[in-house]
C-alpha positions as CSV (number, residue, x, y, z in Angstrom):
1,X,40.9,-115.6,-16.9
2,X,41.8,-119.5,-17.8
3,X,39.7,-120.6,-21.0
4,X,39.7,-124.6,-21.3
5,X,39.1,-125.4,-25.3
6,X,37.7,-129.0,-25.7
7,X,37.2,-130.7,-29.0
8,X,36.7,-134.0,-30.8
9,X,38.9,-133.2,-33.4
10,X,41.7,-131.3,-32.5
11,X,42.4,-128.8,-35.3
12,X,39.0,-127.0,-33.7
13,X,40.4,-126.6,-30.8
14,X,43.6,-125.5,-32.2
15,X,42.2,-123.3,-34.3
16,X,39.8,-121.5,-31.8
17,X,42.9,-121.1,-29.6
18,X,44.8,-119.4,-32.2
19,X,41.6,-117.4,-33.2
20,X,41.8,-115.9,-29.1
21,X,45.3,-115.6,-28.7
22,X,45.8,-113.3,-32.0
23,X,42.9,-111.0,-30.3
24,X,44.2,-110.9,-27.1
25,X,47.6,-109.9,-28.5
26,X,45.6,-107.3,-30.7
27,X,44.2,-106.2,-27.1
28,X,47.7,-105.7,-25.4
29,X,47.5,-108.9,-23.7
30,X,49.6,-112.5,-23.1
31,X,48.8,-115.7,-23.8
32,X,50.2,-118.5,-22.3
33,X,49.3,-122.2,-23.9
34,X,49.3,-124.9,-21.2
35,X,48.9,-128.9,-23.0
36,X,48.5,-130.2,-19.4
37,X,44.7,-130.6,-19.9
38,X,45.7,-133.0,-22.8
39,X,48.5,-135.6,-21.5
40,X,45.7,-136.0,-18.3
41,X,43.2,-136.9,-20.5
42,X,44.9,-139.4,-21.9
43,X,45.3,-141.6,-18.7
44,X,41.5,-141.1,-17.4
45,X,39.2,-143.5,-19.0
46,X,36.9,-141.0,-17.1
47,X,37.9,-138.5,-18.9
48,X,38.2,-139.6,-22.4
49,X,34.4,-140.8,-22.1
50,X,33.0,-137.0,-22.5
């Protein structure tokens, strides 16, 4: 399952992602947190426009 979290201000996103990754760790399972998403938004003009 990949979840992508997309926010204008980032402590949303932040905090939504810590909201999932304390249940799935109440469920048995990993998380893995991946900032790619983040350093490629940041040279698409593309990108930063949504």
């Amino acid at each position: 399952m990949k979840i992508h979290l997309v926010s204008k201000k980032e402590i949303n996103a932040s905090l939504s992602a810590l909201n999932m990754s304390l249940m799935a760790e109440s469920f048995g399972l990993g998380v893995l947190y991946s900032g790619f998403f983040s350093e490629v938004v940041k040279y698409s003009p593309k990108l930063r426009k949504l």
